[in-house]
PDB file of N, CA, C and O in Angstrom:
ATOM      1  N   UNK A   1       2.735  13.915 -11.171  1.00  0.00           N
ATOM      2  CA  UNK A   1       1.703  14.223 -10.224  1.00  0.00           C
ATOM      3  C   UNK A   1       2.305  14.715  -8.909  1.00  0.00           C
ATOM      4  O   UNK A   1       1.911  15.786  -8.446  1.00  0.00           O
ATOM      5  N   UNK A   2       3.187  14.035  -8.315  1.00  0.00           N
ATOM      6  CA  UNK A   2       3.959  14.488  -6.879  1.00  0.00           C
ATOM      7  C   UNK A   2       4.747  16.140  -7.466  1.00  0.00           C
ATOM      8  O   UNK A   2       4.860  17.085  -6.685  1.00  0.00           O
ATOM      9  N   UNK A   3       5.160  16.204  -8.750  1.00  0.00           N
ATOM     10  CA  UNK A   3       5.507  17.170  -8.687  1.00  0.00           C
ATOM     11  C   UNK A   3       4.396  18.777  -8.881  1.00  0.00           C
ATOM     12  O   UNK A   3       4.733  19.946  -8.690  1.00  0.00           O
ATOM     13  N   UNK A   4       3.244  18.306  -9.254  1.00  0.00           N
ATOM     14  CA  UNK A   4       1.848  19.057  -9.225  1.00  0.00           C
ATOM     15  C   UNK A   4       1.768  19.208  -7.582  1.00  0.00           C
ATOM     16  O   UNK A   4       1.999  20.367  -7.236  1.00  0.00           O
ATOM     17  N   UNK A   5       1.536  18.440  -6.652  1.00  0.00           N
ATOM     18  CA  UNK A   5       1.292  18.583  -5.417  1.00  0.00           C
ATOM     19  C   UNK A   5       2.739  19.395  -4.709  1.00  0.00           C
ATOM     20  O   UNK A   5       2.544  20.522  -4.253  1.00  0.00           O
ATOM     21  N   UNK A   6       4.188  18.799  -4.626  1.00  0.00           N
ATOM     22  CA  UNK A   6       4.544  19.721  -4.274  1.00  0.00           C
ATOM     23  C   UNK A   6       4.890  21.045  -4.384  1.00  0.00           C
ATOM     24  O   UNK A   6       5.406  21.742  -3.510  1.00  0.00           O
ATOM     25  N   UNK A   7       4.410  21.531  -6.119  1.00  0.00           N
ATOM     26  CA  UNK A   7       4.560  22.649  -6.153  1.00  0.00           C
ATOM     27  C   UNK A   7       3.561  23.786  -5.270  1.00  0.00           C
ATOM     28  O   UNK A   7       3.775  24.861  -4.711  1.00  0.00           O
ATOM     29  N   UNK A   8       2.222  22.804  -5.510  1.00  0.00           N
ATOM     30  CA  UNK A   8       1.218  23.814  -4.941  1.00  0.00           C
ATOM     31  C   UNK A   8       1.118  23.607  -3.429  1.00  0.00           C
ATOM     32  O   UNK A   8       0.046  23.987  -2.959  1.00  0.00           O
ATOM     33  N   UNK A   9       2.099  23.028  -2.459  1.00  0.00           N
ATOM     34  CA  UNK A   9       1.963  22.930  -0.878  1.00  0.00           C
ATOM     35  C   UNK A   9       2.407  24.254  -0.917  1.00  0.00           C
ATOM     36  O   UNK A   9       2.843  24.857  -1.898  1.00  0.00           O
ATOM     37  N   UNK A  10       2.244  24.717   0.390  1.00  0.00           N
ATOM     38  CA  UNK A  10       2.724  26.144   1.341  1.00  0.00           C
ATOM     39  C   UNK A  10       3.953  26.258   1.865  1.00  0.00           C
ATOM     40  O   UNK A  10       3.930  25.501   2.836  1.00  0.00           O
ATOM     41  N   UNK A  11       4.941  26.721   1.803  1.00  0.00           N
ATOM     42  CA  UNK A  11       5.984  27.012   3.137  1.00  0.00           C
ATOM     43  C   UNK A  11       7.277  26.638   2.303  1.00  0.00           C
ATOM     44  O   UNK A  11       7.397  26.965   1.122  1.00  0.00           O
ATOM     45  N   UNK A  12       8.118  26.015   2.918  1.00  0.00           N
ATOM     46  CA  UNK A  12       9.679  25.828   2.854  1.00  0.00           C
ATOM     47  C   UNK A  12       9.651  24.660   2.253  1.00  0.00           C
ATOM     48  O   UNK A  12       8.581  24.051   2.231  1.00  0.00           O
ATOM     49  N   UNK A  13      11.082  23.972   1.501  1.00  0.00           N
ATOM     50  CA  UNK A  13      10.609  22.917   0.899  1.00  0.00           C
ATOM     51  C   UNK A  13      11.257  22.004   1.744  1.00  0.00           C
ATOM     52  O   UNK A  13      11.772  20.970   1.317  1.00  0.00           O
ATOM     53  N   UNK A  14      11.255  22.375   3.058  1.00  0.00           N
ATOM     54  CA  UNK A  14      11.734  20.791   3.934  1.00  0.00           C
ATOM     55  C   UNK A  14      10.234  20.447   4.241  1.00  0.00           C
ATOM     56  O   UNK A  14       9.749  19.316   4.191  1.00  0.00           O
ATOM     57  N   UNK A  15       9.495  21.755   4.609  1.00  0.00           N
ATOM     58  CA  UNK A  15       8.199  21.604   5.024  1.00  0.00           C
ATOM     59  C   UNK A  15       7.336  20.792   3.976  1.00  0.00           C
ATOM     60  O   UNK A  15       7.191  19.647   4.404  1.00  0.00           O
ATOM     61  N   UNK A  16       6.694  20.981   2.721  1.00  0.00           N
ATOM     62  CA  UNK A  16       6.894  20.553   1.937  1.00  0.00           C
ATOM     63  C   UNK A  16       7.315  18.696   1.390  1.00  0.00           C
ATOM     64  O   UNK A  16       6.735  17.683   1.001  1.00  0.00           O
ATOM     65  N   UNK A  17       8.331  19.063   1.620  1.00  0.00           N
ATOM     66  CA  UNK A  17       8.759  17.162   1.754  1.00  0.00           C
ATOM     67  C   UNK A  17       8.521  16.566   2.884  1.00  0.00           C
ATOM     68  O   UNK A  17       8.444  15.339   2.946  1.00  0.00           O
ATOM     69  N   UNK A  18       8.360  17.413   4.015  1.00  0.00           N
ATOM     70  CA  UNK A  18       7.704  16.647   4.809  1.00  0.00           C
ATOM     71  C   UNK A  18       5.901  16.354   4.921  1.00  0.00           C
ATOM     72  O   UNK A  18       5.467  15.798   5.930  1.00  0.00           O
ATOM     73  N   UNK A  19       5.142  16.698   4.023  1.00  0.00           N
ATOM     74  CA  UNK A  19       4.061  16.803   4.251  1.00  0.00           C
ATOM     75  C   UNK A  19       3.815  15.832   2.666  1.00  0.00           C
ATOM     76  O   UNK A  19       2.988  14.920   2.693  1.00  0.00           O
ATOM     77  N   UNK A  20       4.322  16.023   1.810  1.00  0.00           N
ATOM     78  CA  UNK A  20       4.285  15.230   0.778  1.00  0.00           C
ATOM     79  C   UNK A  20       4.648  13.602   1.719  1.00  0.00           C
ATOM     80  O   UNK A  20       3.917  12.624   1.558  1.00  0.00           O
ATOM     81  N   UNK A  21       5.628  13.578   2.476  1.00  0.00           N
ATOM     82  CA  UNK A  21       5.837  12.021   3.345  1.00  0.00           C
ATOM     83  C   UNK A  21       5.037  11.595   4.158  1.00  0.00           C
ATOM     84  O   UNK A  21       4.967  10.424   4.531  1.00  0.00           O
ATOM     85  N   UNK A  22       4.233  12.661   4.576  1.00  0.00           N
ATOM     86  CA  UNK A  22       2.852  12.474   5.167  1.00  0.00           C
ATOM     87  C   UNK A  22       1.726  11.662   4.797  1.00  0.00           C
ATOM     88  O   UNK A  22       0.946  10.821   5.242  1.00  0.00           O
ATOM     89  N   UNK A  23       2.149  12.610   3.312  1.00  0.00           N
ATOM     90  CA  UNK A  23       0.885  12.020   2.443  1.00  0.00           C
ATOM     91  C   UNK A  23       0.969  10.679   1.559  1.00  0.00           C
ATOM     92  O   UNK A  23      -0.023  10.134   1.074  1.00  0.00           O
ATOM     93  N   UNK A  24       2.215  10.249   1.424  1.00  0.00           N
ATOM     94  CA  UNK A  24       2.518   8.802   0.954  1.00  0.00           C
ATOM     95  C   UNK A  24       2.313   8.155   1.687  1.00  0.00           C
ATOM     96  O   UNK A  24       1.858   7.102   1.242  1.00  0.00           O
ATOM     97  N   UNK A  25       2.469   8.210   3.470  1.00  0.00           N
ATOM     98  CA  UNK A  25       2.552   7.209   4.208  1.00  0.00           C
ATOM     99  C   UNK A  25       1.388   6.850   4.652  1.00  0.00           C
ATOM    100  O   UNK A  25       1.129   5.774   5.190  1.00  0.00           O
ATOM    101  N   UNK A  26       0.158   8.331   4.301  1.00  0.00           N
ATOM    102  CA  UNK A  26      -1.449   8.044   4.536  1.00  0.00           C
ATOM    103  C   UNK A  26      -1.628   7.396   3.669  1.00  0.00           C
ATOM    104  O   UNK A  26      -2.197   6.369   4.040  1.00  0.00           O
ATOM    105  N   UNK A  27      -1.335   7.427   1.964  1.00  0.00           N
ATOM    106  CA  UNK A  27      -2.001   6.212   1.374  1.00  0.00           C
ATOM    107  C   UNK A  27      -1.467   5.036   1.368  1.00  0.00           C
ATOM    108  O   UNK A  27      -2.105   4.018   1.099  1.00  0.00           O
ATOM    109  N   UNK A  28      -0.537   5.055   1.594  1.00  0.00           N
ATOM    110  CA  UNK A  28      -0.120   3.530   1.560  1.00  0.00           C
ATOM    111  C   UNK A  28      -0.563   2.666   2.942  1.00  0.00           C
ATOM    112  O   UNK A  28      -0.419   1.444   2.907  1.00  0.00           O
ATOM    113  N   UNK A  29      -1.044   3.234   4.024  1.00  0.00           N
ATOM    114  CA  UNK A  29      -1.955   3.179   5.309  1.00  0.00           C
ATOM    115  C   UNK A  29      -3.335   2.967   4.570  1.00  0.00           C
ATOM    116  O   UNK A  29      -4.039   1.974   4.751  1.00  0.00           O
ATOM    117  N   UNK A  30      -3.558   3.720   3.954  1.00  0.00           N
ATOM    118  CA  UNK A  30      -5.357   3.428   3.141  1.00  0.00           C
ATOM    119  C   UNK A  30      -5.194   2.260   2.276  1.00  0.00           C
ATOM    120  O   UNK A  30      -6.071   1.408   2.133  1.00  0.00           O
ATOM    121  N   UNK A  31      -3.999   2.236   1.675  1.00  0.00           N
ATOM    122  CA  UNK A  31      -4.100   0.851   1.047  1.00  0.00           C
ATOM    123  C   UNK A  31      -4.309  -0.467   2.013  1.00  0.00           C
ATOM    124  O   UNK A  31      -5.423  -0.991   2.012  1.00  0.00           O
ATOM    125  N   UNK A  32      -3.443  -0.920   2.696  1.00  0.00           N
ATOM    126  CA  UNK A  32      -2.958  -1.958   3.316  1.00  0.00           C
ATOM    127  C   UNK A  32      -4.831  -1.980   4.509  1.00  0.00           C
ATOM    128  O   UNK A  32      -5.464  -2.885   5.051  1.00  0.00           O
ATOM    129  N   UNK A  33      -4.948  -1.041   4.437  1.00  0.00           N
ATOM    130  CA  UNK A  33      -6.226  -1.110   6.118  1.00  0.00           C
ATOM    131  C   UNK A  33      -7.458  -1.311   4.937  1.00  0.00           C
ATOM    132  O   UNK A  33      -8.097  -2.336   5.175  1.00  0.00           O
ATOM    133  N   UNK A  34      -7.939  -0.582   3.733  1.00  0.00           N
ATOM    134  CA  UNK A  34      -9.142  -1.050   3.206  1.00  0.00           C
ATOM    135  C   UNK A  34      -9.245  -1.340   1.531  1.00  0.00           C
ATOM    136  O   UNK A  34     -10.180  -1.901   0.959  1.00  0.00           O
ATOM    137  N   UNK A  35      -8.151  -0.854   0.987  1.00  0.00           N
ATOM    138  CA  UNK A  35      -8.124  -1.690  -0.424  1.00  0.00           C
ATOM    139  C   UNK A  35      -7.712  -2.742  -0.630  1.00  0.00           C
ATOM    140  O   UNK A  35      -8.299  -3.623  -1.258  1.00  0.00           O
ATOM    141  N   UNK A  36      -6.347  -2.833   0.003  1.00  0.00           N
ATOM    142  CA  UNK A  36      -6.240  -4.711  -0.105  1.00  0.00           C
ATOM    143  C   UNK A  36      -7.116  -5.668   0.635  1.00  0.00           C
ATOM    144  O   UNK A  36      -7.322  -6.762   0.109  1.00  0.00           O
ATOM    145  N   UNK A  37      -7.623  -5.409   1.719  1.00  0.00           N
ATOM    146  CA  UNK A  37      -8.482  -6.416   2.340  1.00  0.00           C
ATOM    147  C   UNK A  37      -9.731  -6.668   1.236  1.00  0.00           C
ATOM    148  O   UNK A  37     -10.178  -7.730   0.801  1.00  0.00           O
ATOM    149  N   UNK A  38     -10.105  -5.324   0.964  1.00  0.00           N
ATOM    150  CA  UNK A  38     -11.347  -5.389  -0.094  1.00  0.00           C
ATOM    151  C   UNK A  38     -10.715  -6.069  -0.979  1.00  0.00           C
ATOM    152  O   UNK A  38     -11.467  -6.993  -1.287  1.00  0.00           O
ATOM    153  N   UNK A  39      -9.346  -6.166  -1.816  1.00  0.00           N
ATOM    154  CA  UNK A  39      -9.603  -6.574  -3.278  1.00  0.00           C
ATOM    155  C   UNK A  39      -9.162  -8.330  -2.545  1.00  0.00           C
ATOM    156  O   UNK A  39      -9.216  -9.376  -3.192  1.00  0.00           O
ATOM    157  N   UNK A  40      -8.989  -8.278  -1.933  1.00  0.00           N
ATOM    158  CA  UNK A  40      -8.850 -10.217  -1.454  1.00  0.00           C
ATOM    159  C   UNK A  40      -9.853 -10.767  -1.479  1.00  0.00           C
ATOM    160  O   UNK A  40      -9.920 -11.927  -1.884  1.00  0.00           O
ATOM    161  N   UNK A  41     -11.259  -9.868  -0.915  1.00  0.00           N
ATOM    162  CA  UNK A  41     -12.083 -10.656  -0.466  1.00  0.00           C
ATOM    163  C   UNK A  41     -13.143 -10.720  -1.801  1.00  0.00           C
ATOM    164  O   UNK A  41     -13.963 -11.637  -1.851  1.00  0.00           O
ATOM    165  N   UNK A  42     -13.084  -9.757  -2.813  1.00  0.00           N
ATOM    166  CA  UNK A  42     -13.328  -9.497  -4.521  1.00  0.00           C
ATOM    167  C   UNK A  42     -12.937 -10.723  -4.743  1.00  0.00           C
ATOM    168  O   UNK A  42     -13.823 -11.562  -4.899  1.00  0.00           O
ATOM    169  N   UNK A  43     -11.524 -11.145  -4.814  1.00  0.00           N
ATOM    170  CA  UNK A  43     -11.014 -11.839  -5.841  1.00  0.00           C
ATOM    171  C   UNK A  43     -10.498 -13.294  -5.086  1.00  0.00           C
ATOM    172  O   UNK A  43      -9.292 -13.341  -4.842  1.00  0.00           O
ATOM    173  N   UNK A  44     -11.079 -14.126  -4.815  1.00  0.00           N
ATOM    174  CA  UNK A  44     -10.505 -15.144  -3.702  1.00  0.00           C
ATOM    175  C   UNK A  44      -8.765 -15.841  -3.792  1.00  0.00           C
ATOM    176  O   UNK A  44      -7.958 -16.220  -2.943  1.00  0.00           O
ATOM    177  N   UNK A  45      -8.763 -15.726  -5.608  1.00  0.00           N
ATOM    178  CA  UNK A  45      -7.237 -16.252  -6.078  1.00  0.00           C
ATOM    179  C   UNK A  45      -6.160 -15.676  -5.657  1.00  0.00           C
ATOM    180  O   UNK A  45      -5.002 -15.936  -5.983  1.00  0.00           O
ATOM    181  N   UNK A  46      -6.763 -14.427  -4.501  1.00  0.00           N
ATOM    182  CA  UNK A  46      -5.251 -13.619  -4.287  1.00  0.00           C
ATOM    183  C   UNK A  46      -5.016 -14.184  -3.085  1.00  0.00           C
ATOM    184  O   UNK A  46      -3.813 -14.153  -2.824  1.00  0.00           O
ATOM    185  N   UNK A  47      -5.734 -14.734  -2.170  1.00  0.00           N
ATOM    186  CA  UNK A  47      -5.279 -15.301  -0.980  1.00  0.00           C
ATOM    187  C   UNK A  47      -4.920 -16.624  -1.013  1.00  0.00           C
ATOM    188  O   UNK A  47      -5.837 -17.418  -1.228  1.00  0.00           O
ATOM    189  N   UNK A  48      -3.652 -17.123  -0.831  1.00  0.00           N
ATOM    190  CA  UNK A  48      -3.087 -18.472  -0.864  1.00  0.00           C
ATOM    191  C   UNK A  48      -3.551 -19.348  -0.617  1.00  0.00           C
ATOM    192  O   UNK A  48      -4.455 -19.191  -1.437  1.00  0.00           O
ATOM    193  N   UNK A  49      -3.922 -20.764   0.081  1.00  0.00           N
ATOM    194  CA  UNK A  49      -4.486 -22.093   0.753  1.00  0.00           C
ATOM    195  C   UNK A  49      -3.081 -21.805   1.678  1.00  0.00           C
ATOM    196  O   UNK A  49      -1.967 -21.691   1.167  1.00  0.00           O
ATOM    197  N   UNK A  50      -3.325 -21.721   2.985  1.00  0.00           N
ATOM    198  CA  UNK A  50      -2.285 -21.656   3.903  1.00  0.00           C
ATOM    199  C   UNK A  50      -1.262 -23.564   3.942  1.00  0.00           C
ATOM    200  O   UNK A  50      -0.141 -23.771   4.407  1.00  0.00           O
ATOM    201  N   UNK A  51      -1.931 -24.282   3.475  1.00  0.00           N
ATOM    202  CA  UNK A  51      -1.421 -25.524   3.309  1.00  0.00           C
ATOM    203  C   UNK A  51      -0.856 -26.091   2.086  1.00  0.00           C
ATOM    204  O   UNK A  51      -1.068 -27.217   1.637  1.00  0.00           O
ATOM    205  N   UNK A  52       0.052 -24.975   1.499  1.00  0.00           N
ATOM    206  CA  UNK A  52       0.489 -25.348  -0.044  1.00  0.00           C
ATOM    207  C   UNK A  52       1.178 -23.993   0.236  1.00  0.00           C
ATOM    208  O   UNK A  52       0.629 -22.944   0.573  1.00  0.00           O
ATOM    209  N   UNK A  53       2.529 -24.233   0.022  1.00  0.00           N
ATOM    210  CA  UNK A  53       3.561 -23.839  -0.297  1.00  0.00           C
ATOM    211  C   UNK A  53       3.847 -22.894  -1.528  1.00  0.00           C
ATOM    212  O   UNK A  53       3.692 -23.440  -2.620  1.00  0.00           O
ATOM    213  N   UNK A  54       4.216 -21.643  -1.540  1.00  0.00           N
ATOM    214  CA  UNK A  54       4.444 -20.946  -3.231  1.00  0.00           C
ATOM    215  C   UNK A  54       5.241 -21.791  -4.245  1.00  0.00           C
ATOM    216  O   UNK A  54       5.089 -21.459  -5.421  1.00  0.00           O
ATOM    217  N   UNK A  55       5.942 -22.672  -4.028  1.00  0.00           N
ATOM    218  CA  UNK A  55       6.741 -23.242  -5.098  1.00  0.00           C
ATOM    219  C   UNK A  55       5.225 -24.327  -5.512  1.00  0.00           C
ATOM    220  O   UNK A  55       5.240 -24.996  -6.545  1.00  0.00           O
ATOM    221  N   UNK A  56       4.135 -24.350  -4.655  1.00  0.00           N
ATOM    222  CA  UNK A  56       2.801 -25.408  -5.111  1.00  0.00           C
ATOM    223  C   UNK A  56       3.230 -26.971  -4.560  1.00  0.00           C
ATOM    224  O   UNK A  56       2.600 -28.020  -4.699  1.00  0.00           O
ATOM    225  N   UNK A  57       4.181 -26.793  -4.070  1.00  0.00           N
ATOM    226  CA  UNK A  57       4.341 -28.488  -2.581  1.00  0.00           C
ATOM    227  C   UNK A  57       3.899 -28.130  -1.581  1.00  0.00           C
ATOM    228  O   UNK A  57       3.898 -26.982  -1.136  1.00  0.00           O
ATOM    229  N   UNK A  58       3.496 -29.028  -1.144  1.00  0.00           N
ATOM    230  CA  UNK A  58       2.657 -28.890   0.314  1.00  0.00           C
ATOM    231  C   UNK A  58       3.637 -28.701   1.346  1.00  0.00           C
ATOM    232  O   UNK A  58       4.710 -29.250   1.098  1.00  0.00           O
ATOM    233  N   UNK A  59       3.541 -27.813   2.894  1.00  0.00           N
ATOM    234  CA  UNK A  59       4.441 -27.251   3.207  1.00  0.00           C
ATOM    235  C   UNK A  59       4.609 -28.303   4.311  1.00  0.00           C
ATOM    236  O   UNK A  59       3.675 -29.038   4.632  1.00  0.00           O
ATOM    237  N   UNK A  60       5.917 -28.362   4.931  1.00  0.00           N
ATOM    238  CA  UNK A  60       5.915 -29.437   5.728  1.00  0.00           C
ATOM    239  C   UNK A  60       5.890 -29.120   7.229  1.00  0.00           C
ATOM    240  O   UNK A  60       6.813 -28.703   7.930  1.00  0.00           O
ATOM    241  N   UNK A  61       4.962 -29.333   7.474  1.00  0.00           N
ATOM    242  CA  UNK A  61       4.669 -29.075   9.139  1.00  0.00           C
ATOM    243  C   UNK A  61       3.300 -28.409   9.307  1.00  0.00           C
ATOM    244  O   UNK A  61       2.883 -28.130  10.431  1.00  0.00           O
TER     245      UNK A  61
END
């Protein structure tokens, strides 16, 4: 797919890789600002209990 998109951008291929880095860094910006918040608040099991530890012991302090 990245190689579908940069074939069909315009110009030079620094230009090019730079606009393809553009465009990774917009979605991964669209991810983090409204798909992950959305799929947390979908799925409640993805957000931890801030009072339990990942190993599942309670954290101390």
């Amino acid at each position: 797919m990245w190689t579908w998109i940069f074939r069909h951008l315009p110009g030079p291929a620094a230009v090019r890789a730079l606009l393809v880095l553009i465009v990774m860094v917009a979605l991964v910006a669209a991810l983090f600002v409204w798909v992950f918040p959305w799929a947390a608040e979908q799925w409640p099991g993805l957000v931890g209990r801030p009072d339990v530890a990942v190993s599942g012991t309670p954290s101390q302090g």
